[in-house]
C-alpha positions in Angstrom: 5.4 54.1 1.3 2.5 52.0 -0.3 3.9 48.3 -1.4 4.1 47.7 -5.0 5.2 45.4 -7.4 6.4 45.1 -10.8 5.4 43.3 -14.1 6.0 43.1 -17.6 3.4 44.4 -19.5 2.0 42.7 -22.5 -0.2 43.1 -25.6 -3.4 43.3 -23.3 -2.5 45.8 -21.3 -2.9 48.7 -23.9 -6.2 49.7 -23.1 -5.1 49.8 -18.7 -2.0 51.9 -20.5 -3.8 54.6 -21.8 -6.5 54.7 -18.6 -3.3 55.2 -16.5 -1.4 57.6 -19.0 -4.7 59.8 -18.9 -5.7 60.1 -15.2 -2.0 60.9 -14.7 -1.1 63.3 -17.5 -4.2 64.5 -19.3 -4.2 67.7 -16.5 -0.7 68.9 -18.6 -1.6 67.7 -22.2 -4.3 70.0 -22.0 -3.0 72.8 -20.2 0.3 73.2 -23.1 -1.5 71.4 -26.5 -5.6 70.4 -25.7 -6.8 67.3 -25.2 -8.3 65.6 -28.3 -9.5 62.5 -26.9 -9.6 60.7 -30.4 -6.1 61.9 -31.4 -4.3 60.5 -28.0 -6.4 57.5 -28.1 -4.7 56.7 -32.3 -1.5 57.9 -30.8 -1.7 56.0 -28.2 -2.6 52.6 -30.5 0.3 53.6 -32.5 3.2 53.9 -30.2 2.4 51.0 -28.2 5.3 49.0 -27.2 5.7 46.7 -24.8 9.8 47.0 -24.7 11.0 48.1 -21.2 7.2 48.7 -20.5 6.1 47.7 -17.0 2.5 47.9 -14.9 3.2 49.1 -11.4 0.6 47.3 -9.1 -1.0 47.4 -5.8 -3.8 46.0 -4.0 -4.5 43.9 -6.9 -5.0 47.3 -9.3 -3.2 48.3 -12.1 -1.7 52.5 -10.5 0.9 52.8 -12.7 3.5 52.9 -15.7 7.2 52.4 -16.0 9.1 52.6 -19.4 12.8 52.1 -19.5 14.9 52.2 -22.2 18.6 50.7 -21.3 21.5 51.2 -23.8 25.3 51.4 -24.0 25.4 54.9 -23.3 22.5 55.5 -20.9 19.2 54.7 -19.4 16.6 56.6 -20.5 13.7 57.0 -18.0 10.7 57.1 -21.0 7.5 56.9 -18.9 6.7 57.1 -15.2 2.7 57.9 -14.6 0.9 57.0 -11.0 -2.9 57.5 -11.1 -3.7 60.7 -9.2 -4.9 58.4 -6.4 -1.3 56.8 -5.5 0.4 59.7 -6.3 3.0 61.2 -3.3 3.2 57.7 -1.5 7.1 57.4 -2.4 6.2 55.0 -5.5 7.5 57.2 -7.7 11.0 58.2 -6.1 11.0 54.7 -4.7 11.1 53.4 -8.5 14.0 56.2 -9.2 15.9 55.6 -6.5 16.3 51.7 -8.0 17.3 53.1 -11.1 19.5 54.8 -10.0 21.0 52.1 -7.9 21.5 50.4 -11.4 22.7 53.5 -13.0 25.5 53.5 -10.9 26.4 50.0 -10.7 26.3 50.2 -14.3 28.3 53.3 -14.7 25.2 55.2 -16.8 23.7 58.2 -16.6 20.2 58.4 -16.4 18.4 60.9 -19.0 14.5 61.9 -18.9 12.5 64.7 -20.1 9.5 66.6 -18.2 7.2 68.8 -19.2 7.6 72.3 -17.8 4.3 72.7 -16.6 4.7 69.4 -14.4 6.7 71.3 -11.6 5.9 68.6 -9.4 7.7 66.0 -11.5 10.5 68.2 -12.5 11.0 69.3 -9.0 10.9 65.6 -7.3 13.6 64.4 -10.0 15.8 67.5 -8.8 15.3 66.4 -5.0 16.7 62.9 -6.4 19.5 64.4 -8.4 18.6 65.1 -11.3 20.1 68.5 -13.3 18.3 70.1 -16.1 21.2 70.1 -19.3 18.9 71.6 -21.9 15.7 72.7 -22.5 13.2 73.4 -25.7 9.7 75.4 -25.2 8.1 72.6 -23.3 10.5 70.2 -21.9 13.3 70.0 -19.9 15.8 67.8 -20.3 17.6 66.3 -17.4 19.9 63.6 -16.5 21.3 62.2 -13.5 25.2 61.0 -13.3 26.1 58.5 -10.8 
């Protein structure tokens, strides 16, 4: 596995964000909706937050995202894009495999949703133990129960 490390991100980091969110995901966004560059760019400006958002670094580059939401109930894995480039060096499941850790000292279930057409995503979170509990036209729904 590549190294990696962790930060916090902050107000500046919502144009490396986006960059990140589009090499990874753009392939899917247009394949099940289009890609309007201008919409995901607004969208992207308006849903911005920088709560539970963290830049997953190596070599000194920005390769990744990590969004986390932790309440009573559950932890709710939001956001987890690798540029193409890093992707399938164990970052990833690495990064799940922590949470999970947590998840289970902290008695919580871990919930995520993936987009169908990702089979790659939705596949790797089954190999880590993840079970799909619902579904809707483009999304799966699963969670993970220490």
């Amino acid at each position: 596995m590549i190294k990696y490390t962790l930060r916090p991100a902050t107000l500046d980091d919502i144009s490396i964000t986006y960059e990140i969110k589009k090499d990874a995901f753009k392939e899917y966004v247009e394949q099940v909706w289009g890609w309007d560059e201008e919409f995901q760019i607004n969208y992207h400006k308006k849903d911005f937050n920088t709560d539970g958002l963290f830049i997953i670094e190596c070599e000194n580059a920005s390769i990744g995202v990590y969004v986390i939401k932790d309440d009573e109930e559950n932890i709710q894995l939001c956001e987890l894009y690798i540029v193409k480039m890093y992707q399938n060096n164990g970052i990833g499941s690495d990064l799940i495999n922590k949470l999970k850790n947590n998840a289970s000292a902290n008695c919580k279930p871990i919930i995520l949703q993936v987009l169908k057409i990702n089979e790659g995503s939705w596949k790797l979170n089954q190999r880590l133990g993840f079970v799909i509990y619902d579904e809707n036209e483009n999304y799966y729904k699963m969670r993970y129960i220490p």
